[in-house]
N, C-alpha and C positions, 0 to 999 in steps of 0.2 A: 172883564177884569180891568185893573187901575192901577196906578201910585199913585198915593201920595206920601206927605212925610208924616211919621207916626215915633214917638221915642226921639224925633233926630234922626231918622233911618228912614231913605225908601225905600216905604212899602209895597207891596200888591195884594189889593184889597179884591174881594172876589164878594157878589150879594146872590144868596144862595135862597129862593122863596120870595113871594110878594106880600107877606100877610104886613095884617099890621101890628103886630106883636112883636119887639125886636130881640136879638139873641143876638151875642157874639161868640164865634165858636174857634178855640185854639188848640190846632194838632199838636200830634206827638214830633218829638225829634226824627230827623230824615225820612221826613214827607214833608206833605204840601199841604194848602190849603183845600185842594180837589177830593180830599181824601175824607171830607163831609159829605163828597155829592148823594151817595148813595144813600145814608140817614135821612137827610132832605127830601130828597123824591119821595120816601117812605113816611115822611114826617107829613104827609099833604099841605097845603097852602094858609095854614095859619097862621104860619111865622116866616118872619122874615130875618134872614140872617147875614150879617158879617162873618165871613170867614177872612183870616191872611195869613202870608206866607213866614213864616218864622225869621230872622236874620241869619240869611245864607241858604236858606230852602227855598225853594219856589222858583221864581223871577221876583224876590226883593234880594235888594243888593247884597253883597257878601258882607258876612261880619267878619270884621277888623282883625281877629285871633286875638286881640288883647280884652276888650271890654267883656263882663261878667255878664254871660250868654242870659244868664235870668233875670238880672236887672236891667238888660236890655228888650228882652222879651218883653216884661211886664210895666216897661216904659210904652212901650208899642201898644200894648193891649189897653192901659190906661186913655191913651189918646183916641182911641178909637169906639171907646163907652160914649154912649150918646148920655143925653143931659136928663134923659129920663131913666128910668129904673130898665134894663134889658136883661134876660135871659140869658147867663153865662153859662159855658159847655167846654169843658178843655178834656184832654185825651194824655194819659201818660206824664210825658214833660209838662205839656200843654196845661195836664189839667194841676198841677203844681203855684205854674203862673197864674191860673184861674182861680187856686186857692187863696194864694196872695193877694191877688187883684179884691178877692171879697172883703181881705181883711181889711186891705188901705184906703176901698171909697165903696163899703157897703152900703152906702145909699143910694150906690145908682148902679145895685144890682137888687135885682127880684129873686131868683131862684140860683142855684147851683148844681149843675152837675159834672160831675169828677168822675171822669174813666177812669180808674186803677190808675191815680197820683205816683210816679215813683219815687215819692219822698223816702228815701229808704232810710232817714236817719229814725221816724217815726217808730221804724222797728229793733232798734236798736236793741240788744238783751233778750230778743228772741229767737228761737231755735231756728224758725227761718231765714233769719238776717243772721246768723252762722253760717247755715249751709249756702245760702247766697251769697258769700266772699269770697268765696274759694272761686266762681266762675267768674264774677265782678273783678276779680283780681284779674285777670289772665285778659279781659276786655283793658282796663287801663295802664299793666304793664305794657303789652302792643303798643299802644297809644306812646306810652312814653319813650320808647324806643324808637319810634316811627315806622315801626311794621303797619300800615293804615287799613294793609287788606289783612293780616290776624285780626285785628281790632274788631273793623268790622265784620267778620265770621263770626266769630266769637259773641260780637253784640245781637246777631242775628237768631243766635241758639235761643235765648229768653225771650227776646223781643221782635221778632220776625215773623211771627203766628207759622214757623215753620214752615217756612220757605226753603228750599234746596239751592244753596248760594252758587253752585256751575251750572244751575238750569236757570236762574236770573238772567237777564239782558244784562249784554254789556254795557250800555248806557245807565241798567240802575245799577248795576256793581261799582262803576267810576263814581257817580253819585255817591255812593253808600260811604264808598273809601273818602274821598272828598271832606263827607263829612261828619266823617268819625269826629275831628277834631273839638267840634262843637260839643259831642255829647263827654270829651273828656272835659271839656273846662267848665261843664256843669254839675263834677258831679262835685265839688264843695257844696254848690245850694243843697242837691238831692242829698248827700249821707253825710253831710255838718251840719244841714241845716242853718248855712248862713243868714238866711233872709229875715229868721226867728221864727218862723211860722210857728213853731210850734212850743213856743216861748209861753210859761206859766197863765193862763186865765185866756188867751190871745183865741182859741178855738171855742170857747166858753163862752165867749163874748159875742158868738156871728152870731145872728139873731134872723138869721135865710133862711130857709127850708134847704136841705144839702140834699140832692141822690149820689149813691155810690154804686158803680156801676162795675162790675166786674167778670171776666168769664171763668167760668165753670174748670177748664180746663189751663188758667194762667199759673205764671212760676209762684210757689206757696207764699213768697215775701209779698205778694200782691195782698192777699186776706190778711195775712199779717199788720201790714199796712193800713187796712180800714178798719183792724178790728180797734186799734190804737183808735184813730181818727175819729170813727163812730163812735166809742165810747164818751168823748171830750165834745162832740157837738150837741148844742140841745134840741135841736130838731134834724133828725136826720132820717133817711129810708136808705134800704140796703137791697139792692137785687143781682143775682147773678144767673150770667144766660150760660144755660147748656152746651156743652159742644164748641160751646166758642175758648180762644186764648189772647191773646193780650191785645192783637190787632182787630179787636171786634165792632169796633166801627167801618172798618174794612170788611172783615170778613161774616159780620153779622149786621149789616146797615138795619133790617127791620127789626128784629129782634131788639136791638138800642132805640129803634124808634118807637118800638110800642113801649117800653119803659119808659121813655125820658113821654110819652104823652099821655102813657099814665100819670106820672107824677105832676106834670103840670096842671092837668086837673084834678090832681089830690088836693093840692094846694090852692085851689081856686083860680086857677090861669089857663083856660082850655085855649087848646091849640086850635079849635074849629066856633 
């Protein structure tokens, strides 16, 4: 692992594979960049990949509390696209800024994969982005009050792949609490949709091959979520792994990996 500067912001940049096929790959909110390994080792040596650490995750520097966590994110992820076309892979948050990222300099991306984006503005007006406010709510009221360990409990029931928060180490519960604060002042990008992603013709217009990767077993706003998205792309594939939930790059590394290399040689990009 490294810094350098990435957005304006030191980074820790992690190179995940030797191949010669490049990929950049950006985690979800509170993780790391480590949180690829397992896909990777599964993914064998065709590709070579950029992972790094989000601002305030990892070992890159802490974010400021002021600056707009996703325009800083995908400042960072911009600078770190090489000058050729690379293999973009974002997870959650991650894979948000990775949608973005395709929008603003799709030419120096190849492919697309989005773990279950939680753009949840995408789902607006449906029945699961209802029943998904009522717990959503209870995660950013904490937040606003500065309850930081409600916050993070509460953020864990969704998106924790059900984890039992007093059997956590206490080093990742301080972590988790820490950085609650990040995923409240994201969620204007995620359910306003500030960035415009999803702004008239703008998904219409990506001209990638997109996979949508999803588990089986994640919160129903997640399908919600792609059914939007995949409708508006014109090339897109859609797979969901069994048994898995929302942390399935974690808790399903092969599984993610024989998807994402199936798709890459759907598309004429073999990973071998």
């Amino acid at each position: 692992m490294r810094h350098m500067r990435a957005g304006g912001h030191r980074t820790c940049i992690r190179r995940l594979g030797d191949g010669k096929r490049k990929a950049l790959l950006i985690h979800c909110s509170l993780a790391h960049c480590g949180a690829w390994t397992g896909v990777m080792d599964h993914l064998g040596p065709g590709l070579g990949a950029l992972a790094f650490d989000l601002p305030g995750h990892g070992q890159s520097d802490a974010w400021d509390g002021r600056t707009d966590p996703h325009d800083l994110s995908t400042a960072m992820a911009a600078d770190l696209l090489g000058t050729d076309e690379m293999e973009l892979v974002g997870h959650s948050f991650g894979a948000t800024v990775a949608l973005r990222l395709a929008l603003e300099h799709p030419r120096q991306v190849r492919s697309l994969t989005l773990i279950e984006p939680v753009l949840f503005a995408a789902a607006h007006g449906t029945m699961a982005f209802d029943a998904f406010t009522g717990r959503h709510s209870q995660v950013m009221d904490a937040i606003a009050r500065g309850d930081d360990e409600q916050a993070a409990q509460a953020f864990m029931i969704d998106w924790g792949g059900g984890a039992d928060w007093a059997a956590l180490p206490r080093r990742q519960r301080g972590a988790l609490r820490a950085g609650i604060g990040f995923v409240g002042a994201s969620d204007a990008a995620l359910s306003q949709d500030r960035a415009g992603i999803l702004a008239p013709g703008r998904l219409e217009a990506l001209d990638r091959p997109v996979l949508l990767l999803e588990g089986a077993n994640s919160p129903p706003i997640v399908a919600a979520i792609h059914d939007v998205i995949a409708a508006r792309l014109p090339d897109r594939r859609r797979v969901r792994v069994p048994g898995a939930g929302h942390m399935l790059p974690v808790t399903h590394p092969a599984a993610v990996a024989a998807a994402l290399a199936r798709f890459l040689v759907a598309t004429a990009q073999p990973v071998v």
